[in-house]
C-alpha positions as CSV (number, residue, x, y, z in Angstrom):
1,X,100.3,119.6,113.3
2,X,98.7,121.4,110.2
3,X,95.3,122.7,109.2
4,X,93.1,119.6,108.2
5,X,89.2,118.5,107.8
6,X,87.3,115.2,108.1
7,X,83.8,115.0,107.3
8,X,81.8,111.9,107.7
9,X,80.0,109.8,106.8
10,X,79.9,111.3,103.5
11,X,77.7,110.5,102.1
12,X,74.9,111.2,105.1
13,X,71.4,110.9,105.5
14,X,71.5,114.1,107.1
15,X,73.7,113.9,110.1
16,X,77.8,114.6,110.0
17,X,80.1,115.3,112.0
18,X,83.0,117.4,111.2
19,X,86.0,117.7,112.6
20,X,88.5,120.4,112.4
21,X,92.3,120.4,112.5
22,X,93.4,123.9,113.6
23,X,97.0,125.2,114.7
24,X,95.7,128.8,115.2
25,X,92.7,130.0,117.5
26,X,89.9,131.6,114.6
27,X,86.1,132.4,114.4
28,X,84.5,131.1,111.8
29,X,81.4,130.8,109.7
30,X,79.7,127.7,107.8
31,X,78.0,127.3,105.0
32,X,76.2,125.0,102.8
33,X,76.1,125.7,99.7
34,X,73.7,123.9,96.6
35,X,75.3,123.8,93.1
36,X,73.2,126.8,91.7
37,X,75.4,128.9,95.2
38,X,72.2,129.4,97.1
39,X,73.0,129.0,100.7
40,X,71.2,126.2,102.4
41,X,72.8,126.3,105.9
42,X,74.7,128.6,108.1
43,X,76.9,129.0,111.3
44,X,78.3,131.4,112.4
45,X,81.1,132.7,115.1
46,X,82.4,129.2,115.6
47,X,84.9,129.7,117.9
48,X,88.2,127.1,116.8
49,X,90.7,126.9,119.4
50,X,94.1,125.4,118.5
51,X,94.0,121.6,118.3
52,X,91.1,119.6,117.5
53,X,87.2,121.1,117.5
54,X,84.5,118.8,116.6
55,X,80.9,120.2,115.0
56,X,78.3,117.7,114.8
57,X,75.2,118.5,112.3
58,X,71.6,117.1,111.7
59,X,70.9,119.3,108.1
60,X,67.6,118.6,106.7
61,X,68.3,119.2,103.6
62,X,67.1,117.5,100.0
63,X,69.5,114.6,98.7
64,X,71.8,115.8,96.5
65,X,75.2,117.3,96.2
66,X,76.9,120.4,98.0
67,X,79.8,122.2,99.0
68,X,80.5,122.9,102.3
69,X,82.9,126.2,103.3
70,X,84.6,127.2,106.7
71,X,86.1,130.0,106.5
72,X,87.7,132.7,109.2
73,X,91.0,134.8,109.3
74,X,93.2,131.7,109.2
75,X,91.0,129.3,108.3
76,X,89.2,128.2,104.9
77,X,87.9,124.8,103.4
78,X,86.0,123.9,100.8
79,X,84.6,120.0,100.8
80,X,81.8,118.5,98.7
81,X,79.2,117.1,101.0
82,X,76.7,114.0,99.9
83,X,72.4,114.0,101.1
84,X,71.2,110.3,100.4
């Protein structure tokens, strides 16, 4: 097993699910990001146990482009994520 993310659909109207490959427990935080850095969305103390953890979203957020980060202790990803 090894660290992985899958985010779909991407692109989304709004609602994604994403789910997280982890081989370590972690806490981590979320956050949506638009191009100019401003943060759009956050969660925080997401609690990752070792193995698969699934977050499902409905962001209302503009269409457009942004990046997405998780990060914890042991943990840190950085997608592109697609509003129609």
């Amino acid at each position: 097993m090894h660290n992985a993310i899958k985010i779909y659909p991407n692109p989304t109207e709004g609602k994604v699910t994403i789910d997280i490959i982890s081989e370590t427990n972690d806490v981590v935080t979320l956050n949506i990001y638009e191009l100019n850095n401003r943060v759009v969305y956050t969660q925080k103390n997401i609690a990752l146990t070792s193995g698969l953890a699934t977050l499902n979203l409905n962001l209302d957020l503009q269409s457009g482009l942004y990046t997405l980060k998780i990060q914890g202790q042991t943990t840190n990803y950085i997608e592109k994520l697609i509003i129609q």
